[in-house]
C-alpha positions as a LaTeX table, in Angstrom:
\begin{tabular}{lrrr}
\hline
Residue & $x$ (\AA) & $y$ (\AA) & $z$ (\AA) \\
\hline
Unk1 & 0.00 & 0.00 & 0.00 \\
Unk2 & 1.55 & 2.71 & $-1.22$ \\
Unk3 & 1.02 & 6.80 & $-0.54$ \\
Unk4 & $-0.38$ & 7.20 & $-4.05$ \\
Unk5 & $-2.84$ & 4.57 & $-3.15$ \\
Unk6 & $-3.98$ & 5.80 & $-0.07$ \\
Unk7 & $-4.64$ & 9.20 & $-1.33$ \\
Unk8 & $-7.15$ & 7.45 & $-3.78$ \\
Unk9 & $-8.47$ & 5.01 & $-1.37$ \\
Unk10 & $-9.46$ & 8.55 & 1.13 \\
Unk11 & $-10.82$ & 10.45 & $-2.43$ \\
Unk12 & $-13.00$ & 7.78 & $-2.73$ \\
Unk13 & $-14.66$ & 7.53 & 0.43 \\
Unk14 & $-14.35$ & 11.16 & 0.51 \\
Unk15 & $-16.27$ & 11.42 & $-2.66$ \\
Unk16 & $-18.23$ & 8.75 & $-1.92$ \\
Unk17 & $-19.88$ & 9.86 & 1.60 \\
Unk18 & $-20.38$ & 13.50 & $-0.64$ \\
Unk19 & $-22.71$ & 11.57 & $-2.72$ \\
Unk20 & $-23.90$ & 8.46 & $-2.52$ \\
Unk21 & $-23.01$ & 7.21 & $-5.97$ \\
Unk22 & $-20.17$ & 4.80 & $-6.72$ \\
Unk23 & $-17.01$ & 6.75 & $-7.73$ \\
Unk24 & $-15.13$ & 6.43 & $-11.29$ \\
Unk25 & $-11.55$ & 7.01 & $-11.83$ \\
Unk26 & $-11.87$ & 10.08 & $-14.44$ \\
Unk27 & $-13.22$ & 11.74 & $-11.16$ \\
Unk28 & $-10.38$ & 11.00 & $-8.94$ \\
Unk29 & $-7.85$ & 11.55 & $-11.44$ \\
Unk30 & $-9.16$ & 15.39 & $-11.70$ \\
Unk31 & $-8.68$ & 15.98 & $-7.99$ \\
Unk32 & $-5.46$ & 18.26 & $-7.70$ \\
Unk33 & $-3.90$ & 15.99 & $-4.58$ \\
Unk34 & $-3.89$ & 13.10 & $-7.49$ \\
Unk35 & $-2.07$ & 14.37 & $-10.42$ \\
Unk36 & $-2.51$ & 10.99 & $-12.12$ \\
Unk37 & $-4.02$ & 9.60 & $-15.41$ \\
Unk38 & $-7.45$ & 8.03 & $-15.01$ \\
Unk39 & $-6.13$ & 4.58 & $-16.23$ \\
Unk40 & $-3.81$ & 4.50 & $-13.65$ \\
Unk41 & $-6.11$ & 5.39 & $-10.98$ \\
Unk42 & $-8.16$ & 2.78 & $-12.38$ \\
Unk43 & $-5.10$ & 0.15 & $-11.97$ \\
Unk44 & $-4.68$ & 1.56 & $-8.12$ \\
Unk45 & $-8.77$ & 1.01 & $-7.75$ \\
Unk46 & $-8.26$ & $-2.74$ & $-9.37$ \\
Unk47 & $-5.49$ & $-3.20$ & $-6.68$ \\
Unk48 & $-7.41$ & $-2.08$ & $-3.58$ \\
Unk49 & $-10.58$ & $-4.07$ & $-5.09$ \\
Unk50 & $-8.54$ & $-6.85$ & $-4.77$ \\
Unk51 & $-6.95$ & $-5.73$ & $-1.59$ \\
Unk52 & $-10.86$ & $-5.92$ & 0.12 \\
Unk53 & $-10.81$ & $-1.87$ & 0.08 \\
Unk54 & $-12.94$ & $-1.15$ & $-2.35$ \\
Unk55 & $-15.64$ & $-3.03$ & $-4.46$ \\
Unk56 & $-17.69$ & $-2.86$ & $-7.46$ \\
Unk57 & $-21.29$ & $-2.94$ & $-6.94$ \\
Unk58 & $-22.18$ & $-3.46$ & $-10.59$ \\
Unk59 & $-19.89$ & $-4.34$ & $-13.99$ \\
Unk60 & $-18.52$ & $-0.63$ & $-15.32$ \\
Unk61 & $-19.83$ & 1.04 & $-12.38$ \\
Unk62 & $-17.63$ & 2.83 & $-10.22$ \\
Unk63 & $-16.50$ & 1.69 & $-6.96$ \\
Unk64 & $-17.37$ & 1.81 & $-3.35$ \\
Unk65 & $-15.50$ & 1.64 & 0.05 \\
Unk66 & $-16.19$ & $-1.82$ & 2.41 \\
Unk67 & $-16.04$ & $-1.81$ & 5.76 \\
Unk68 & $-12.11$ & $-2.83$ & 5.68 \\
Unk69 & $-11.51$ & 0.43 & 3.56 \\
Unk70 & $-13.87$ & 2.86 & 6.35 \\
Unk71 & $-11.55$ & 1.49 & 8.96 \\
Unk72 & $-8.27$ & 2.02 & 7.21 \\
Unk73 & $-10.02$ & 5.39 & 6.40 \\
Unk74 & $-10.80$ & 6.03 & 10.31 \\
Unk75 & $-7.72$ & 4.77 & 11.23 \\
Unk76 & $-4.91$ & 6.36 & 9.06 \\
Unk77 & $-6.31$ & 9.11 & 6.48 \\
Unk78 & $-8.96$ & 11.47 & 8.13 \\
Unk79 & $-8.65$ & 14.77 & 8.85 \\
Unk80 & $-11.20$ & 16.61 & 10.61 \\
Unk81 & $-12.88$ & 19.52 & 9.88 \\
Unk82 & $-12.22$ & 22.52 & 12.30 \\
Unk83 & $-15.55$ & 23.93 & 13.70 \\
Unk84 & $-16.44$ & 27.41 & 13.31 \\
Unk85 & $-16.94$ & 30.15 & 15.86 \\
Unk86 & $-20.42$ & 30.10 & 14.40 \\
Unk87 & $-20.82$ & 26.52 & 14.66 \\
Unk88 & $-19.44$ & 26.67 & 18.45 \\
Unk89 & $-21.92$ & 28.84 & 19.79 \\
Unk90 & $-24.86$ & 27.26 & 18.15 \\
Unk91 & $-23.92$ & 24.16 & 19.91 \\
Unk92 & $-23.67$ & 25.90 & 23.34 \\
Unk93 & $-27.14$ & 27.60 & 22.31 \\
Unk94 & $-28.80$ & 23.61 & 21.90 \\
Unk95 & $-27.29$ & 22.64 & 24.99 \\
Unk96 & $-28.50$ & 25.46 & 27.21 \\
Unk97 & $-27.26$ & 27.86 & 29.67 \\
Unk98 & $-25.45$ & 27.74 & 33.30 \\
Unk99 & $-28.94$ & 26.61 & 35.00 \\
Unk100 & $-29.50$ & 23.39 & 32.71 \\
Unk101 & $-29.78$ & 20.66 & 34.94 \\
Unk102 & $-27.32$ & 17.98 & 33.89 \\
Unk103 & $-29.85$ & 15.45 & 33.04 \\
Unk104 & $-31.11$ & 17.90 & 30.39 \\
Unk105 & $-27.52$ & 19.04 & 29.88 \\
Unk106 & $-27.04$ & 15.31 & 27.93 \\
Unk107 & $-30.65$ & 15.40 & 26.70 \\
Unk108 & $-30.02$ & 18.81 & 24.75 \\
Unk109 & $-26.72$ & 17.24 & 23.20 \\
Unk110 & $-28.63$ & 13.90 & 22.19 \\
Unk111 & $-31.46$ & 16.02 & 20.51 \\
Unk112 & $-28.37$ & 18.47 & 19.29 \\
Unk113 & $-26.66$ & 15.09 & 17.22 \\
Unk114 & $-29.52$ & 14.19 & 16.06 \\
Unk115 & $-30.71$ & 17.41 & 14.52 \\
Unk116 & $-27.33$ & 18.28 & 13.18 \\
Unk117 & $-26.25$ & 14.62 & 11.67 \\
Unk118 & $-29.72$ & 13.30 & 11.00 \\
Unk119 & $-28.63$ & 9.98 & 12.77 \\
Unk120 & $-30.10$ & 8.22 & 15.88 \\
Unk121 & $-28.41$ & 9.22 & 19.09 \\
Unk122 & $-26.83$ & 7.02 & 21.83 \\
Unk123 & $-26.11$ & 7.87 & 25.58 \\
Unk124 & $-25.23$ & 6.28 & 28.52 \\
Unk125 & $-25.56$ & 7.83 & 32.07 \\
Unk126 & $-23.18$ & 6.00 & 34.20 \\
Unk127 & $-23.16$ & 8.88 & 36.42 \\
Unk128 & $-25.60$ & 7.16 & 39.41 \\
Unk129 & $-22.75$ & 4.92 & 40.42 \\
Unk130 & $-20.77$ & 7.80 & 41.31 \\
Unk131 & $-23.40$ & 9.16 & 43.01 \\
Unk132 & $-24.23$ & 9.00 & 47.25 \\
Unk133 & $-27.15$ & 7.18 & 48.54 \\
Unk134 & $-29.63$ & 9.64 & 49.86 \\
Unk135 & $-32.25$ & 8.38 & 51.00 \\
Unk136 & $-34.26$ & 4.85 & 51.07 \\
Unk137 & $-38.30$ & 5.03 & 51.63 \\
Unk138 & $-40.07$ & 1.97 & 52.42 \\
Unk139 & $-44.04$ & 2.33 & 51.60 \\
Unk140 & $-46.59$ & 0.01 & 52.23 \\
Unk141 & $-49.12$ & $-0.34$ & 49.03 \\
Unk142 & $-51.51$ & $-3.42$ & 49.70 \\
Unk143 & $-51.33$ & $-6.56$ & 52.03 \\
Unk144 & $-48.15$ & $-7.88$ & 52.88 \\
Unk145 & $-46.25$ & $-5.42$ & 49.46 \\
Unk146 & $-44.11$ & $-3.09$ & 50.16 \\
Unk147 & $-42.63$ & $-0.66$ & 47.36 \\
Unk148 & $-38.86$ & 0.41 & 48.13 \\
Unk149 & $-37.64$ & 3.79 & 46.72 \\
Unk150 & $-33.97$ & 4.58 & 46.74 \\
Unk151 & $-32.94$ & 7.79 & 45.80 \\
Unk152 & $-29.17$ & 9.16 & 45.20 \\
Unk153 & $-27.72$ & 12.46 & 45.21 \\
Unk154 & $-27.50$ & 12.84 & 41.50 \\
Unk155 & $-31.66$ & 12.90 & 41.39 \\
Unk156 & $-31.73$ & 9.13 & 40.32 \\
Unk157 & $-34.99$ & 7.28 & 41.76 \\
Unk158 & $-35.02$ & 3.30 & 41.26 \\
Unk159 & $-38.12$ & 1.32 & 43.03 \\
Unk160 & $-38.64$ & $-2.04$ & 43.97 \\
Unk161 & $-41.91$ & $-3.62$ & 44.76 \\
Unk162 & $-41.61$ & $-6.24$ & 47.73 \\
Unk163 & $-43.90$ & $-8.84$ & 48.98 \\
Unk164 & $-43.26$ & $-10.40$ & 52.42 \\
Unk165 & $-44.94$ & $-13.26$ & 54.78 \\
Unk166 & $-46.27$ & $-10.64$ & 57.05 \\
Unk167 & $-47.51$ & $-6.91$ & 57.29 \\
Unk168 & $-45.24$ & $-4.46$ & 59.21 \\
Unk169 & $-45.84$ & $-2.84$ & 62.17 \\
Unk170 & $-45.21$ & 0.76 & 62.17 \\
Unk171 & $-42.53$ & 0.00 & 64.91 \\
Unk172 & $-41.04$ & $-2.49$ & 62.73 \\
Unk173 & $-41.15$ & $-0.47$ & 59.17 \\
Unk174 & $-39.69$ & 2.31 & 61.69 \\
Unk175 & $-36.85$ & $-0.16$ & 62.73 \\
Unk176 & $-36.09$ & $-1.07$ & 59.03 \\
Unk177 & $-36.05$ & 2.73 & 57.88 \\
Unk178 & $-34.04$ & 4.24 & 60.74 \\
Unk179 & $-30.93$ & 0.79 & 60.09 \\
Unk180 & $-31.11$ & 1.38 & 56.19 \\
Unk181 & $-30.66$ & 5.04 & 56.92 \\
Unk182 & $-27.75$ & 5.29 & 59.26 \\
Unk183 & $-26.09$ & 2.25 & 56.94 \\
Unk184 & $-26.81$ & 3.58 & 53.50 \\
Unk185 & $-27.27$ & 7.21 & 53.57 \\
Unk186 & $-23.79$ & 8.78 & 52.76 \\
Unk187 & $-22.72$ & 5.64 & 50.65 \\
Unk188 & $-21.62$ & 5.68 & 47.09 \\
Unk189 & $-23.42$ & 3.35 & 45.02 \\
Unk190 & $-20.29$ & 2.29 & 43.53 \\
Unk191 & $-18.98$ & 1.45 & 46.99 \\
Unk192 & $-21.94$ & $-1.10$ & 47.64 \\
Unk193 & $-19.97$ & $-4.38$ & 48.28 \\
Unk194 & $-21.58$ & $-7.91$ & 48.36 \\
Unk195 & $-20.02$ & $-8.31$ & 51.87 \\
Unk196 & $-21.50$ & $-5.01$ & 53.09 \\
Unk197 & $-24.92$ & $-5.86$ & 51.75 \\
Unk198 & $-24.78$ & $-9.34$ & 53.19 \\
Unk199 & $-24.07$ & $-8.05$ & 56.87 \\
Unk200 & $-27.29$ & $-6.04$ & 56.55 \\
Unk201 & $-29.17$ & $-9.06$ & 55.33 \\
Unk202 & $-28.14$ & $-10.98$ & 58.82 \\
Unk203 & $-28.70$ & $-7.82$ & 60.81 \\
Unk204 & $-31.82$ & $-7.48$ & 59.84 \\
Unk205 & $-32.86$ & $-11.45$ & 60.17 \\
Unk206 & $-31.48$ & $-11.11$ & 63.34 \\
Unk207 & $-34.10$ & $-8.48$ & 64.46 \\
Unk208 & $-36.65$ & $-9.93$ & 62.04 \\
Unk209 & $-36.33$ & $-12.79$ & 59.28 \\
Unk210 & $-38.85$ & $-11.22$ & 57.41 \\
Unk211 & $-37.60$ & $-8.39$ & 56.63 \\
Unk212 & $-34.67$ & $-9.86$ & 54.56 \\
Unk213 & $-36.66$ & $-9.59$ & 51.44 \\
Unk214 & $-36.37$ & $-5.60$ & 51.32 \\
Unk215 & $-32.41$ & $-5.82$ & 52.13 \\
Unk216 & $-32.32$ & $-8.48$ & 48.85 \\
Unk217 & $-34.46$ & $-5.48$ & 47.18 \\
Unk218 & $-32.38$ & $-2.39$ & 47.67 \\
Unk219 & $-29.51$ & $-4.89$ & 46.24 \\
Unk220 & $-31.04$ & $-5.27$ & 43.31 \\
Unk221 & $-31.67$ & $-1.98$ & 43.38 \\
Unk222 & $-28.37$ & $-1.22$ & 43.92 \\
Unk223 & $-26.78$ & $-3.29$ & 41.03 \\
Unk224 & $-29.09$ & $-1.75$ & 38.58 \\
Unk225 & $-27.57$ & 1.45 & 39.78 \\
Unk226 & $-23.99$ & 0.39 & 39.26 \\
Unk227 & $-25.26$ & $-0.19$ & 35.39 \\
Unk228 & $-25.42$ & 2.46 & 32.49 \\
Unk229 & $-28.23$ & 3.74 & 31.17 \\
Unk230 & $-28.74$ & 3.50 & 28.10 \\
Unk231 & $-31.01$ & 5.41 & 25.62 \\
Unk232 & $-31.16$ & 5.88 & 21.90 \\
Unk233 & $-33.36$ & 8.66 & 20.54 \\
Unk234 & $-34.10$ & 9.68 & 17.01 \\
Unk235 & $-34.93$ & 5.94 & 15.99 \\
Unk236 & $-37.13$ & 7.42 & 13.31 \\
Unk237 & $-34.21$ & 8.49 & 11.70 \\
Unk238 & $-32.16$ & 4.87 & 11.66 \\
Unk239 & $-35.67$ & 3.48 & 9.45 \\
Unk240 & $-36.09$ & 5.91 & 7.34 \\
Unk241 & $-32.62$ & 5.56 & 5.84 \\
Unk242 & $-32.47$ & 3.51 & 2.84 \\
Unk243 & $-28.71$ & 2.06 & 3.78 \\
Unk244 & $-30.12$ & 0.49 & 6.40 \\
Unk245 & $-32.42$ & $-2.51$ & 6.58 \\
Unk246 & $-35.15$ & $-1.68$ & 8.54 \\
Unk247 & $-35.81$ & $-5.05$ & 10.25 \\
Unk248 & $-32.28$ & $-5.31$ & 11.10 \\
Unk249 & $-33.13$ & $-1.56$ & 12.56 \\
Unk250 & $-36.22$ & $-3.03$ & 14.99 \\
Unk251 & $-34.59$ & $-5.72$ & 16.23 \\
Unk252 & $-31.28$ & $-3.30$ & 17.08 \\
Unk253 & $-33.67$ & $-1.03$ & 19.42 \\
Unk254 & $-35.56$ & $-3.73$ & 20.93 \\
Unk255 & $-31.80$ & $-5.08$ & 22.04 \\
Unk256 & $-30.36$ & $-1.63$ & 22.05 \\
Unk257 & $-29.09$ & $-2.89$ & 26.28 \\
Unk258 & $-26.80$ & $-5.15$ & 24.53 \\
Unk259 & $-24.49$ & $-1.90$ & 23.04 \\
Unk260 & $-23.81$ & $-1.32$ & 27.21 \\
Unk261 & $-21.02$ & $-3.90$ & 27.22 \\
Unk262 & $-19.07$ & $-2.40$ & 24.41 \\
Unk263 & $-20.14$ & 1.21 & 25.63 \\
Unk264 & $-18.65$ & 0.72 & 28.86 \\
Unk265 & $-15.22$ & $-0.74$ & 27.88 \\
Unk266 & $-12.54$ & 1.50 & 28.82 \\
Unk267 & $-11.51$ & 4.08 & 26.09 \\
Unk268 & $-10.76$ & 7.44 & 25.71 \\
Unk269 & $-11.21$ & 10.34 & 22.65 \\
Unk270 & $-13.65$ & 9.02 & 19.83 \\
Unk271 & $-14.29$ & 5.56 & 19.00 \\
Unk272 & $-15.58$ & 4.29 & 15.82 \\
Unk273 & $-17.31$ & 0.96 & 15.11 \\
Unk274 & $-19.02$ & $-0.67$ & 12.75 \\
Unk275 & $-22.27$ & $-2.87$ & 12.64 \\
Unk276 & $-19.93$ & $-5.39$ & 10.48 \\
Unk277 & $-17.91$ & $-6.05$ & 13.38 \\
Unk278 & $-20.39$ & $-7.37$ & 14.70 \\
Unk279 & $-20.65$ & $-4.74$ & 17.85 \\
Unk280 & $-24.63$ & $-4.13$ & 17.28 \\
Unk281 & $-27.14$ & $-5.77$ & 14.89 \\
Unk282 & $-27.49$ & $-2.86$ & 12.05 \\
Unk283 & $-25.55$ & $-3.95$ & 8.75 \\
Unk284 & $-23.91$ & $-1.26$ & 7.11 \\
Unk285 & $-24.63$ & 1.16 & 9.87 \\
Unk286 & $-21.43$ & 3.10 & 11.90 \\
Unk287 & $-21.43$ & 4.19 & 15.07 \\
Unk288 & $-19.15$ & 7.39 & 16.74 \\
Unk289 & $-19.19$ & 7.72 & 20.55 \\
Unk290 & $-16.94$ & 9.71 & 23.05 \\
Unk291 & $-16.76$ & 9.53 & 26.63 \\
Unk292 & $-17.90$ & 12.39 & 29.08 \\
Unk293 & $-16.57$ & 13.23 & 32.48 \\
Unk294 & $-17.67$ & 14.57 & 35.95 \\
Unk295 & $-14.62$ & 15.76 & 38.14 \\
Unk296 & $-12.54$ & 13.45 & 36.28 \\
Unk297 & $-14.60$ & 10.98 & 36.50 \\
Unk298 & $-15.99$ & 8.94 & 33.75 \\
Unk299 & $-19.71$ & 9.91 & 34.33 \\
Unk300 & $-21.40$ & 8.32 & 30.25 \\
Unk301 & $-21.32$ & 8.41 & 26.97 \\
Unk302 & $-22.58$ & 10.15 & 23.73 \\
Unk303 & $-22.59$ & 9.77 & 19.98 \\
Unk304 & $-25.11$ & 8.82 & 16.80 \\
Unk305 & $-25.35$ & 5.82 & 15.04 \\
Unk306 & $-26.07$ & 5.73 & 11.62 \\
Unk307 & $-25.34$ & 4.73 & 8.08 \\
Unk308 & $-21.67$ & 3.51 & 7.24 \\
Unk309 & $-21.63$ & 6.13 & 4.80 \\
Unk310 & $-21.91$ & 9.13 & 7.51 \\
Unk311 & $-19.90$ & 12.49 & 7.46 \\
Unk312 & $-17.17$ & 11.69 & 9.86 \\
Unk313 & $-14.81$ & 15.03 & 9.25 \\
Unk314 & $-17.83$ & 16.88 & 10.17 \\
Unk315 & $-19.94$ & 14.67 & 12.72 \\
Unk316 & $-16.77$ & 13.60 & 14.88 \\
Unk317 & $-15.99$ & 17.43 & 15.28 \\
Unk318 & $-19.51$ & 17.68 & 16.99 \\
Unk319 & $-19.42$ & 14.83 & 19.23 \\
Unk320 & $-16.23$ & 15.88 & 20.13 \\
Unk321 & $-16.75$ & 19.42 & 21.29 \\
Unk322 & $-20.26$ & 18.48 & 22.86 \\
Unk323 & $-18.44$ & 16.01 & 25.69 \\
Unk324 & $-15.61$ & 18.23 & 26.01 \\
Unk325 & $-18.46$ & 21.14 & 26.51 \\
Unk326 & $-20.56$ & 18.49 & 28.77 \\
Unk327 & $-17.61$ & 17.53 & 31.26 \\
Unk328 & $-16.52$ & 21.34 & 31.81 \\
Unk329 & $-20.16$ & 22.44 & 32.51 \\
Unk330 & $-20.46$ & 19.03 & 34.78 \\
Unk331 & $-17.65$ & 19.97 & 36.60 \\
Unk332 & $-17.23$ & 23.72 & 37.00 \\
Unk333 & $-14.15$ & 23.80 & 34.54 \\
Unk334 & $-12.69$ & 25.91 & 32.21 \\
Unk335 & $-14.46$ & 24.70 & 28.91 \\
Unk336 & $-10.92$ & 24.48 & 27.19 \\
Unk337 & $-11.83$ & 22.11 & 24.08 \\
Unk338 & $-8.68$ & 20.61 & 22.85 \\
Unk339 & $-7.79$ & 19.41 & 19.21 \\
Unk340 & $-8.58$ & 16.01 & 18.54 \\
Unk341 & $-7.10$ & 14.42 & 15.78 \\
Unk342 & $-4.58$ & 12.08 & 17.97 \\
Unk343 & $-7.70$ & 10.85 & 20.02 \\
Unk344 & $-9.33$ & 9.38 & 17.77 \\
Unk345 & $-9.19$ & 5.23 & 18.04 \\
Unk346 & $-9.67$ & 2.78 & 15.80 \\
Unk347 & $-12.54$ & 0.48 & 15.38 \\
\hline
\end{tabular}
């Protein structure tokens, strides 16, 4: 793979993502960075055809990248575009002032990608398990079922309902509320041990068997908490796309949990993968994510999925300067948003 042959392999996705139609070699050859015949650009083509670059979707049409030739594209020969001053503040506009509440803080950037890339956008809020435990309520809603609310210091609620062998007396539900609170209250989720948990459980048994079943529930509780959540919004926009097959697009959100394993691998900058690699169930499709942080803390996610064949110079940019934006607002910082080419990793 030479440098001559790179250059063409980038025109053509280049030219390709532009617009949608496979790309001849009289239109590469006219490009000034090329400076080559159009039968020899059509040799180089041959070679990365063969190569598993590029392919031919029909006899004497042009050609088009495969998924091998995005991710040598991703990974060696694109150059971002630098966003505007314009561009800039019409993102801080769409994500809102100094009051925004950080829940709609990541809300506005979700609906922000979506408007501005016409793709589906993907978050992840793995800021509860960072969080405190602030309070547990136990409330009594029909014989013998009990609902359990546990609330953390970020705003998260999670609920449990709870049925035991016996109703509560108010001395005993006062029991249960007053341990929980001087053992929880103060705790970070992400400090929540099995150990810890289980000492409660015999505690409580010891005082009264029955009440074990609410200790089991605010562990459950407390391991859905230690989870991301995970949303995609602007689904609309993954099935109306004609790249993408729109059953393979339904069954993608009805799994859409199963992207939380790959979103919550360790990484840092942008990450790019593809649905042929098998990391979600939308052929053809591409998806750009970036990490955001609270007090250096890894805190979620956000990006877009989309088709393969998506504006990366120009959507990476966005999803860049939106976490950068999101972690300095999050954590009272100076919303310095660095250049990004070097942080961008490979599928």
């Amino acid at each position: 793979m030479d440098d001559r042959k790179l250059k063409i392999l980038a025109a053509v996705v280049d030219e390709y993502i532009r617009t949608g139609d496979p790309v001849g070699s009289k239109a590469i050859s006219k490009l000034d960075n090329i400076k080559v015949s159009a039968a020899t650009v059509r040799n180089d083509m041959a070679v990365l055809e063969q190569m598993g670059y590029l392919e031919q979707p029909h006899t004497s049409a042009g050609r088009i990248p495969t998924y091998l030739g995005y991710q040598l594209y991703i990974d060696e020969l694109l150059t971002l575009n630098e966003l505007s001053d314009e561009e800039k503040s019409r993102l801080d506009e769409l994500l809102g002032d100094d009051n925004t509440t950080e829940e709609l803080l990541i809300q506005n950037a979700a609906t922000a990608l979506t408007e501005l890339t016409q793709c589906a956008a993907v978050v992840t809020n793995s800021s509860p398990r960072f969080s405190v435990i602030s309070k547990v309520e136990v409330i009594p809603t029909g014989k013998r079922l009990y609902v359990i609310l546990l609330i953390t210091s970020n705003g998260s609620i999670k609920n449990k309902a709870c049925r035991l062998e016996f109703d509560l007396s108010h001395e005993q539900l006062d029991f249960f509320t007053h341990y929980i609170d001087e053992n929880l209250s103060g705790i970070s989720v992400d400090e929540l041990s099995e150990d810890m948990l289980d000492e409660m459980i015999t505690a409580v048994s010891a005082y009264m068997v029955s009440l074990s079943p609410l200790v089991k529930g605010i562990c459950e509780l407390s391991e859905d908490l230690k989870h991301q959540e995970l949303t995609v919004s602007g689904g609309e926009k993954l099935l109306s796309c004609e790249e993408l097959d729109k059953m393979e697009v339904v069954r993608f959100i009805e799994h859409k949990h199963e992207l939380t394993n790959f979103l919550e691998d360790s990484f840092s900058g942008i990450q790019v993968k593809f649905g042929a690699d098998g990391s979600f169930a939308i052929g053809n499709s591409s998806m750009i994510v970036s990490k955001y942080r609270k007090k250096g803390k890894e805190a979620g996610s956000l990006g877009i999925i989309g088709p393969m064949r998506v504006d990366y110079k120009k959507i990476i940019p966005y999803i860049e300067y939106l976490t950068h934006k999101i972690s300095a607002l999050m954590s009272d910082e100076d919303e310095n948003i660095p250049a990004t080419d070097d942080d961008i990793l490979s599928p």
